[in-house]
C-alpha positions in Angstrom: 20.5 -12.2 -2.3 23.5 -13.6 -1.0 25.4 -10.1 -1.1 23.4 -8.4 1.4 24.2 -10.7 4.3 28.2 -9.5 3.2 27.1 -6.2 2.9 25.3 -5.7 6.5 28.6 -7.5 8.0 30.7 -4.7 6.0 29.0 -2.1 7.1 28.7 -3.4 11.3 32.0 -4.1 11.0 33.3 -0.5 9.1 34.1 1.2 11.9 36.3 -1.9 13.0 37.8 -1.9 10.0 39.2 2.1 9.5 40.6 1.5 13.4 42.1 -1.9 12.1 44.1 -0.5 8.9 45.1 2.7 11.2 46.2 0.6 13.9 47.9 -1.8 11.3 50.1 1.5 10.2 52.3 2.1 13.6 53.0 -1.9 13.4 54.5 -2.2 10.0 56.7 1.0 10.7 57.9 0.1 13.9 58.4 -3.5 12.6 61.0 -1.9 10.1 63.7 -1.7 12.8 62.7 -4.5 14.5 62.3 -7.0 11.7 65.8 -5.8 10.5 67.5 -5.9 13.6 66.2 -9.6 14.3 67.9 -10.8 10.9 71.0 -9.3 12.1 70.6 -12.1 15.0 70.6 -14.7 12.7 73.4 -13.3 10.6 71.1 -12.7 7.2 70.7 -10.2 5.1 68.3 -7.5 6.9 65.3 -7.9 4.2 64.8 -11.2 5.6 63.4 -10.1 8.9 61.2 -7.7 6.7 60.0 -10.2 4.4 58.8 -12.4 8.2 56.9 -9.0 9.1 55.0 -8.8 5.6 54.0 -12.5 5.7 54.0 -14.0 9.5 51.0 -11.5 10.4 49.2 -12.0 7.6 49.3 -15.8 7.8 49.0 -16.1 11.4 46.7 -13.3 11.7 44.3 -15.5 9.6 44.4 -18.4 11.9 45.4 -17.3 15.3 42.8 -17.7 18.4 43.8 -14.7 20.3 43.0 -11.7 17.6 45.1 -9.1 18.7 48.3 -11.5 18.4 50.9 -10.5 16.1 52.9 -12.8 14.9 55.7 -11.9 13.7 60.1 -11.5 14.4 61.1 -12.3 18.3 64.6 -11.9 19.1 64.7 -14.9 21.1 63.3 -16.9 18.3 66.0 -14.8 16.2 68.7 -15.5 18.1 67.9 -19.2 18.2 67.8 -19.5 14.4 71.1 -17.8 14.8 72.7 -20.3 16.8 71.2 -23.1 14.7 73.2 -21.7 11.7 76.3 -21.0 13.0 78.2 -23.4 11.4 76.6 -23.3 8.0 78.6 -21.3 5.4 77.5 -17.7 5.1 76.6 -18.2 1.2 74.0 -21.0 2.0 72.8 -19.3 5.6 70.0 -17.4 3.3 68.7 -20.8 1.6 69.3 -22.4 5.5 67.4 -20.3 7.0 64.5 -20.8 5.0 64.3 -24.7 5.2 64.8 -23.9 9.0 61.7 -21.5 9.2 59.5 -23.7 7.0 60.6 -27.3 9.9 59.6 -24.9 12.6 56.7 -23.9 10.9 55.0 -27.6 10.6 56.2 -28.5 14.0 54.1 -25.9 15.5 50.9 -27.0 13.6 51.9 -30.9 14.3 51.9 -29.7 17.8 48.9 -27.8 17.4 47.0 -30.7 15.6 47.9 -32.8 18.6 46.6 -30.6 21.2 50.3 -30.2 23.0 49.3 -26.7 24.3 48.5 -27.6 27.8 52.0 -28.7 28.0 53.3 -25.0 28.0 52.6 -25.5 31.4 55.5 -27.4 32.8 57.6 -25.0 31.6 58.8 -23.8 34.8 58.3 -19.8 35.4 62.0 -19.5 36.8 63.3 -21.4 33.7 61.5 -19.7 31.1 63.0 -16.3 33.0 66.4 -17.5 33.6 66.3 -18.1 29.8 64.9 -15.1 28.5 67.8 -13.2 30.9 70.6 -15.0 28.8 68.5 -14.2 25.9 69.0 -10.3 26.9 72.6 -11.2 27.9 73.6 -12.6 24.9 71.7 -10.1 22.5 73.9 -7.2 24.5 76.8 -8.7 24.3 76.8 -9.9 21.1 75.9 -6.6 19.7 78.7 -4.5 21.3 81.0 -5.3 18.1 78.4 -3.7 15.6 78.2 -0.8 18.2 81.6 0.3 18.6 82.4 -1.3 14.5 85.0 -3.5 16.4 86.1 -6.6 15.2 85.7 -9.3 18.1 86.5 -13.0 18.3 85.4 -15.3 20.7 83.5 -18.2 21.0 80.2 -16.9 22.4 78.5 -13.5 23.1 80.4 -12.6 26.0 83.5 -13.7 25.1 83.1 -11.2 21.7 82.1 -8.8 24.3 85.4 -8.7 26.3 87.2 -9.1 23.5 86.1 -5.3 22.6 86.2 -3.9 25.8 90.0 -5.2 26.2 91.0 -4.2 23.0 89.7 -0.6 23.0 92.1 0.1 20.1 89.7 -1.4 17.6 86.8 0.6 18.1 86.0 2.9 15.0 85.0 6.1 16.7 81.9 7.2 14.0 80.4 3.5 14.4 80.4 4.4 18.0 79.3 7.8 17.9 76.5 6.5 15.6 75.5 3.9 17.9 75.7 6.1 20.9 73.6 8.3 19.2 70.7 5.9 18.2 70.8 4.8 21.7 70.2 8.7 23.1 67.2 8.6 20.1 65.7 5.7 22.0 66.1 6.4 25.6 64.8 10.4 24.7 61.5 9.0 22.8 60.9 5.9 25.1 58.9 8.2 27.5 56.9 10.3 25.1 53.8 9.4 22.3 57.2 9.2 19.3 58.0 5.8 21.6 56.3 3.2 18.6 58.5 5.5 16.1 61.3 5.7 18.0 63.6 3.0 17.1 62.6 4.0 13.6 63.8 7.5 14.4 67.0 5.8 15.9 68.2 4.2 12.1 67.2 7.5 10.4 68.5 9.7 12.0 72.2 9.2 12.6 72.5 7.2 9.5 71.6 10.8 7.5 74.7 12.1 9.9 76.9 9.9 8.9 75.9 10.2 4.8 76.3 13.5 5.2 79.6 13.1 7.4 80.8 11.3 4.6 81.7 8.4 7.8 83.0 5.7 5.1 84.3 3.5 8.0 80.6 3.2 9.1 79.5 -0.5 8.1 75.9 -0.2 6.1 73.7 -2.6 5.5 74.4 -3.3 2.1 77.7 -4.4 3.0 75.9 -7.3 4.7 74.6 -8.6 1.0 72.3 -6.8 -1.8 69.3 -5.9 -1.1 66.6 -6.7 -3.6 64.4 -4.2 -4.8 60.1 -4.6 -4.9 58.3 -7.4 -2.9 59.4 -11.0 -2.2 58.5 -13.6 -4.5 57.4 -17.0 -2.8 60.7 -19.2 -3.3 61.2 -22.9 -2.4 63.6 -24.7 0.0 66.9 -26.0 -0.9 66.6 -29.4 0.6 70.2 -30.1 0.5 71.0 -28.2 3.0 69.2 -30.2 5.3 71.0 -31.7 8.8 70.5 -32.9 11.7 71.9 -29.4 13.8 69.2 -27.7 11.2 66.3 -29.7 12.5 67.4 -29.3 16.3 67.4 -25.9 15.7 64.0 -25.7 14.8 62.7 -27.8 17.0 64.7 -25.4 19.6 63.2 -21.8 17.9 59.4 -23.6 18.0 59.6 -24.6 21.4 60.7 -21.2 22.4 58.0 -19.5 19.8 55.3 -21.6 21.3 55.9 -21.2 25.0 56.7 -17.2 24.4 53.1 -17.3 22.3 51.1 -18.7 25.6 52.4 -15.7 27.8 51.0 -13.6 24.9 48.1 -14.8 24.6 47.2 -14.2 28.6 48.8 -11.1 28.4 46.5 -10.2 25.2 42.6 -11.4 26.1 40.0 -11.1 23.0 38.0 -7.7 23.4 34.5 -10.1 22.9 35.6 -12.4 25.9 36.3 -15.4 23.8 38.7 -17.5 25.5 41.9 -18.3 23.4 42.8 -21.6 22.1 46.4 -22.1 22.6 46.7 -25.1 20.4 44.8 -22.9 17.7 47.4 -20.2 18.0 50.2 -23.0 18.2 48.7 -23.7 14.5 48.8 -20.2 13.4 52.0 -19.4 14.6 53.1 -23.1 12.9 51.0 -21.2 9.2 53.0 -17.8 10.0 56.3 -19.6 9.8 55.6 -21.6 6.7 54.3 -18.1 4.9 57.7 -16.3 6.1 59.3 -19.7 4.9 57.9 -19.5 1.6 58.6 -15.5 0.8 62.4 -15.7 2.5 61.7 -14.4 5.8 63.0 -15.9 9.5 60.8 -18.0 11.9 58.1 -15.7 13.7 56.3 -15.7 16.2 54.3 -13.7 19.1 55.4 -10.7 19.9 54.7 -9.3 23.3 56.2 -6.1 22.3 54.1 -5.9 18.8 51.2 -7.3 20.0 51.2 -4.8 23.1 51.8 -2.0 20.6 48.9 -3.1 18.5 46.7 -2.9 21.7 48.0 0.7 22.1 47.3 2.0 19.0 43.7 0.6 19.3 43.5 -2.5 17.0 40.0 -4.3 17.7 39.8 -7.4 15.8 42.5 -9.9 13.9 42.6 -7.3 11.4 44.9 -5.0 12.7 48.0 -7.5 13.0 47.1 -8.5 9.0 47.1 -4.6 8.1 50.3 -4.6 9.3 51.7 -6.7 7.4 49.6 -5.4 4.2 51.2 -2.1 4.9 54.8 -3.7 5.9 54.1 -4.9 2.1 53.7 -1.7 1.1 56.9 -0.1 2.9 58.9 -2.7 1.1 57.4 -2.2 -2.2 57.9 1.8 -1.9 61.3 2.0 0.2 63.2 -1.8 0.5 66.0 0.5 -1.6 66.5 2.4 1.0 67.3 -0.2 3.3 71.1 -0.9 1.8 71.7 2.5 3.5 71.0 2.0 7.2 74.0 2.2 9.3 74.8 -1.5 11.2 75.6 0.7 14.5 71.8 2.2 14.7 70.5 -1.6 14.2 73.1 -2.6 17.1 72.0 -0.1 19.2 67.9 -0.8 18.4 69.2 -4.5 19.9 70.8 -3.2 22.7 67.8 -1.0 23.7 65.4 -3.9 23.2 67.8 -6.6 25.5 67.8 -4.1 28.5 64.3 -3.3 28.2 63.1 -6.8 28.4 64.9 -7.4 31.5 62.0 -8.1 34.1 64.5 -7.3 37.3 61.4 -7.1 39.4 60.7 -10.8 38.7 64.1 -12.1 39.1 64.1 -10.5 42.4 61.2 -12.5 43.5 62.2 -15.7 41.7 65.9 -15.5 43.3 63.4 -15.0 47.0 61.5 -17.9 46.7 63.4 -21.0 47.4 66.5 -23.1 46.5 64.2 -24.9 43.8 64.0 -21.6 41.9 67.4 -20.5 42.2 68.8 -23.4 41.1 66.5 -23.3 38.0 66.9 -19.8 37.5 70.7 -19.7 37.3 71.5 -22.9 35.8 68.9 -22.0 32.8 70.7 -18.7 32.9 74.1 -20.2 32.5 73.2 -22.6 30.1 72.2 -19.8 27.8 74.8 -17.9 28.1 77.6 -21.1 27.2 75.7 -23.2 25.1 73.9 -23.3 21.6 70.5 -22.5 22.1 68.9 -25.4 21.2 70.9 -26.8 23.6 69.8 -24.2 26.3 66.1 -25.0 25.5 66.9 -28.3 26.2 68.2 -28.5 29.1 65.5 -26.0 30.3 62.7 -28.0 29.4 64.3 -31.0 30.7 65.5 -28.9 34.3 61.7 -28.0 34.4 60.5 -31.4 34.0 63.0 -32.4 36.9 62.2 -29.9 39.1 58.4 -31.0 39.0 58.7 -34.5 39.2 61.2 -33.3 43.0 58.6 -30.4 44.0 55.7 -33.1 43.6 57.4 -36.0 45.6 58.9 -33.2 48.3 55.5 -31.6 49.0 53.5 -35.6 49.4 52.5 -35.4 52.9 50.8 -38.6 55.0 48.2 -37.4 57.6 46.5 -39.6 60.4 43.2 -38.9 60.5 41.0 -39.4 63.8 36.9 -39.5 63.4 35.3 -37.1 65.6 32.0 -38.0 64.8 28.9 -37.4 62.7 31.4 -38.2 59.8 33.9 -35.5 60.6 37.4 -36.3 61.2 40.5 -34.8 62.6 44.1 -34.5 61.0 47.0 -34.9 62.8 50.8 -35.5 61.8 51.1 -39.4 61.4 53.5 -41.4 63.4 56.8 -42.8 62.3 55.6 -46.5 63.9 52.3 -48.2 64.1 51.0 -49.3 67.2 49.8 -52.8 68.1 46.7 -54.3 67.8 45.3 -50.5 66.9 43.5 -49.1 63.7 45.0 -46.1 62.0 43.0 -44.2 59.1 45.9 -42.7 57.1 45.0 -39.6 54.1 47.9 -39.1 51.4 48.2 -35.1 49.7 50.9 -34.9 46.7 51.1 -37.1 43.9 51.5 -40.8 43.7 53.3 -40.9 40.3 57.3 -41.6 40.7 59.2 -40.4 42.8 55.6 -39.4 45.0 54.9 -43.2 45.4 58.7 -43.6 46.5 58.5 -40.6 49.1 54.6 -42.4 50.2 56.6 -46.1 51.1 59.5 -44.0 52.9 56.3 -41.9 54.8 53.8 -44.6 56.2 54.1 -45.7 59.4 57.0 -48.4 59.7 54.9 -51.8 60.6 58.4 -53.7 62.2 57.9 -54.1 66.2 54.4 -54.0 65.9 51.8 -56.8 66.9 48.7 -56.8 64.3 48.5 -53.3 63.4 45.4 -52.3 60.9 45.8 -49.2 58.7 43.4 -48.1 56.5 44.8 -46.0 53.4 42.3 -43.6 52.1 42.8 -43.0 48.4 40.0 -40.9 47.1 40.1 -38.5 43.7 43.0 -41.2 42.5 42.3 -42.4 39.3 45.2 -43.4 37.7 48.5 -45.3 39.0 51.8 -46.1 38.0 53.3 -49.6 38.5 55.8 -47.5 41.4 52.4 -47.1 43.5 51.5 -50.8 42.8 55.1 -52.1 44.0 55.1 -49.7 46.9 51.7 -50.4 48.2 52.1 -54.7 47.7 55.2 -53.8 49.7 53.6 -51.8 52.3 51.2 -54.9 53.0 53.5 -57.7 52.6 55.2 -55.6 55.9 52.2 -55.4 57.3 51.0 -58.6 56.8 54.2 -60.0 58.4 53.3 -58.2 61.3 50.4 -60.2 61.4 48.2 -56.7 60.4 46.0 -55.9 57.6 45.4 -52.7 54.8 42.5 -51.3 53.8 41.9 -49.3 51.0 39.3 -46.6 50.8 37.9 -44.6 48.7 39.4 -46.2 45.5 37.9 -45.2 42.1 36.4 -48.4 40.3 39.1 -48.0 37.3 41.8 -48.1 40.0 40.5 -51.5 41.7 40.2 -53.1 38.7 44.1 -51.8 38.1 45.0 -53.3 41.1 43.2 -56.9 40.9 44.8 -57.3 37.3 48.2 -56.6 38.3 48.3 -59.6 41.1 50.6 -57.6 43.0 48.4 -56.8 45.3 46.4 -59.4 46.9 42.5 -58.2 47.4 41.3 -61.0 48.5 43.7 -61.9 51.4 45.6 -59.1 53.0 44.4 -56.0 51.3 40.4 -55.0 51.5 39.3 -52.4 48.8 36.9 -50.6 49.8 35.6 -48.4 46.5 34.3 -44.6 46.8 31.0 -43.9 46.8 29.0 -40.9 46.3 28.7 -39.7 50.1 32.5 -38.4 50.8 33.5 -40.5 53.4 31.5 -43.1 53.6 33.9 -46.3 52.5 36.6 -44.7 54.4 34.4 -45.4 57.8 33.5 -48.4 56.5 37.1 -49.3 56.0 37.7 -48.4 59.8 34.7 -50.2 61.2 35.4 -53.4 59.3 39.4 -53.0 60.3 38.5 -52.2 64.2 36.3 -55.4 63.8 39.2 -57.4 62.6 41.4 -55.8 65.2 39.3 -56.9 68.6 38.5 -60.8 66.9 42.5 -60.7 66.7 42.4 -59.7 69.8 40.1 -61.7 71.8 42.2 -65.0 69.4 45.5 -64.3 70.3 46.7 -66.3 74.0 48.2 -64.2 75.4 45.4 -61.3 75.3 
């Protein structure tokens, strides 16, 4: 009996199922020159970036929220790893490179498990562009030495890059006419229905040319390191080879694979309408990495370009992304021989194409339009990339965006004056510098009161000096939590006022937030400060504020001698 139920869902779900393992079929070939090209980044032996597109969509496709997600090689993630291993020892980069992939791996689920994906958000759009630019930049430059079969030195991409274009006498003329040609593959295909092919097309292709040129000078890719026949085997870490740099580094490649997964999930909706979980794809992109960790592949991620594809081709449900990697399984199984052969120039040029292509010059246009704010992240984040180790890079970025929100927020905190103009309306009107004597003000805050924001309020408010009893009442609705800045600022504000000989009163303050205030003492709501807490009518304990303070006022009034 308990068949049938599987065999009803087989059947609903057959037609699924063919357009899955066709769609899967596209992916795994085009992830041949892609997964290859990406272990190139790092500096590995091609079949490792193969081995990452067999098991990261299978793993993550399991798991992953958004079902048309494939996870699997990014360059950026690539070239991150890459940087993270530059100073190990090319004999242990392989064994590196795994306990790297497998650290990144169980950061992502830790930050899955504790629910960190709403903090994608801070990530500043300018940053995560400027980065992504050096990301092209570097992957460019770095790649023009495998193009033209130069030797380059230099201690970053485009040092390497100059190095070749001043030393022209270096460049090995069938590398670059292999290169060159790959690249005419790609740009020729890009427009037409061979585009998912093409970069496939692009290693084939002139690598038969220069077998049958008999081009010996023509690096290969079994010069890079054997290339070992059948399927991977799951191996395990060599923990020795752990370090310090080797954990930054994966912290680095899963902050960059998690924030790259986010704009793929939005860019990728479930075809049901199911909304994605981006700490359960955090958590499947943390499983894909352990799997590629486990059968000696790179780290992995979401692929905008792969998962787009798989859209393309018509993938419907998670299984498409894991029939790719069942039939990149099958590729390697039937052809990883073949892979020694592949000229390094048509992986070079696959690079190249993929760094241009990603260039979003539409959006840097508007970014660099927008403000000094953005330019300065844009163009620092930029820079930063370009100079520095990536983790480095992601670093700063993440730290720059942090910056720049904490100064957007306390820029844009605005004080109004607002004026009632009856039946519970009210007018807003730009406050004044000074407060007036023996006069009630109702002041209205917009911006946030953490920080810096509570720093820019005590520079905003009305200065109390010269003034003779001034009330102000500080409306403070939808604030519910504080930080001890806003409690110093505002038991500064009254201390001022109550020198003056005026009074504050608070409106509108949530009942968590009074009870904050009377246990920190600093403010005095029994004396110069009078809380008045929100209620369900909008506006309400505001006018009660005002009436109580305008009460105050004319008793101080009519007591004062010389009124």
């Amino acid at each position: 009996m308990g068949a049938h139920p599987v065999r009803r869902w087989l059947r609903s779900e057959r037609p699924n199922v063919r357009a899955d393992v066709v769609a899967g079929l596209p992916g795994a070939i085009s992830s041949v020159p892609d997964g290859m090209a990406a272990a190139v980044l790092v500096g590995v032996n091609p079949i490792h970036g193969l081995y990452a597109c067999f098991a990261g969509p299978v793993a993550g496709g399991l798991s992953s929220s958004t079902r048309l997600m494939v996870i699997t090689t990014t360059t950026a993630a690539a070239l991150a790893a890459g940087s993270a291993l530059s100073d190990v020892d090319p004999a242990d980069r392989p064994d590196a490179l795994i306990l790297l992939t497998l650290i990144a791996g169980v950061a992502m689920i830790l930050a899955g498990v504790a629910k960190l994906g709403r903090y994608t958000r801070f990530v500043s759009h300018s940053v995560m562009i400027g980065f992504l630019t050096g990301i092209s930049v570097n992957i460019f430059c770095g790649q023009i030495s495998a193009l033209t079969g130069a030797q380059a030195s230099g201690g970053f991409a485009l040092a390497k890059a100059v190095d070749v274009v001043t030393h022209p006498a270096r460049i090995d003329i069938p590398s670059l006419l292999a290169g060159l040609g790959a690249l005419g593959i790609l740009a020729g295909l890009s427009r037409t229905r061979l585009a998912p092919v093409g970069a496939l097309v692009a290693l084939v292709v002139p690598t038969a040319v220069v077998i049958l040129a008999g081009a010996d000078s023509v690096a290969r890719v079994e010069d890079v390191g054997e290339i070992p026949p059948g399927i991977p085997l799951p191996d395990l870490p060599n923990l020795s080879l752990l370090s310090f740099s080797l954990v930054t580094g994966a912290l680095a490649v899963a902050a960059i694979v998690l924030v790259q997964g986010s704009g793929v999930a939005e860019a990728a909706p479930n075809r049901d309408g199911s909304v994605s979980n981006a700490n359960q794809d955090f958590i499947a992109q943390g499983v894909g990495n352990l799997a590629a960790g486990f059968f000696r592949g790179q780290p992995v991620g979401g692929s905008v370009g792969q998962t787009a594809l798989n859209q393309t081709v018509g993938g419907r449900t998670r299984w498409a992304p894991i029939c790719a990697g069942l039939w990149m399984l099958v590729i390697l199984a039937a052809f990883s021989g073949v892979v020694g052969v592949v000229a390094m120039p048509t992986l070079a040029a696959v690079l190249i194409f993929a760094a241009v292509g990603s260039l979003r010059l539409g959006e840097l246009k508007t970014i660099m339009r927008t403000g000094h704010t953005s330019q300065i992240a844009i163009v620092s984040t930029f820079l930063a990339t370009l100079f520095l180790p990536v983790a480095a890079a992601v670093g700063l970025g993440v730290t720059l965006s942090l910056l720049l929100q904490l100064n957007q927020e306390a820029m844009d905190l605005k004080v109004v004056e607002l004026k009632p103009a009856g039946d519970g309306r009210w007018t807003e009107h730009p406050a004044s510098e000074r407060l007036p004597s023996h006069q009630t003000i109702v002041l209205d805050v917009y911006g946030s009161l953490l920080y810096a924001g509570s720093r820019t309020l005590g520079a905003k408010l009305p200065d109390p000096a010269g003034a003779e009893a001034p009330a102000v009442v500080l409306r403070l609705r939808g604030r519910t939590s504080v930080g001890a800045t806003f409690v110093k600022v505002l038991a500064d504000y009254a201390a001022a006022l109550h020198t003056a000989g005026g009074r504050l009163y608070l409106s509108g303050v949530d009942h968590g937030l009074a009870e904050l205030l009377r246990r920190t003492n600093r403010v005095d709501v029994s004396g110069p400060v009078t809380v008045f807490e929100a209620g369900e009518l909008v506006g309400e304990s505001t006018e009660k504020a005002r009436h109580e303070a305008e009460t105050w006022a004319v008793a101080h009034r009519t007591n004062t001698p010389d009124q």
